[in-house]
N, C-alpha and C positions, 0 to 999 in steps of 0.2 A: 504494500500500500504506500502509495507515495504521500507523503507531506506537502508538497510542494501543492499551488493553485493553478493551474491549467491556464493558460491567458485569454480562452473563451470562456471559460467561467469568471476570470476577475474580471472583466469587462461586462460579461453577464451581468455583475453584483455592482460593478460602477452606474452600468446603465441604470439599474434599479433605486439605487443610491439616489443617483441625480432625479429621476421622474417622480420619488419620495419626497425628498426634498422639495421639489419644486414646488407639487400637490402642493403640499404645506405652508410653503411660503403664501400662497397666495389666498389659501383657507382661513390662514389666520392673517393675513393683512383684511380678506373681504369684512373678519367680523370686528374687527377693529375698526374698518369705513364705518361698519354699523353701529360700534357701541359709541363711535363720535359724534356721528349721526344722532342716535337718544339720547344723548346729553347734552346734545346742541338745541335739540329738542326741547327739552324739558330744563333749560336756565329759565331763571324766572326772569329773562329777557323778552322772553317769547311772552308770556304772558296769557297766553293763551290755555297753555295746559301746565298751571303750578300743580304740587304735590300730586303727581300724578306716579305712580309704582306700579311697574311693571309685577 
């Protein structure tokens, strides 16, 4: 059995790495627009919807 990683397989796992990563990055940037979003919302600037809880 060899120890060593197959260079179709690390590039396998790089691939997978990367498109993980990326997923994510942009999953938690979208709920981050969002939670700026409700709380841009909900300053009692807006005026509109104070003490408002989700």
């Amino acid at each position: 059995m060899a120890t060593y990683i197959l260079f179709e397989n690390a590039l396998e796992m790089l691939k997978n790495a990367y498109l993980a990563s990326t997923l994510g990055l942009i999953a938690v940037s979208g709920i981050g627009l969002v939670a700026i979003a409700l709380v841009e919302k909900d300053t009692p600037a807006s005026k509109t919807q104070q003490h408002h809880h989700v």
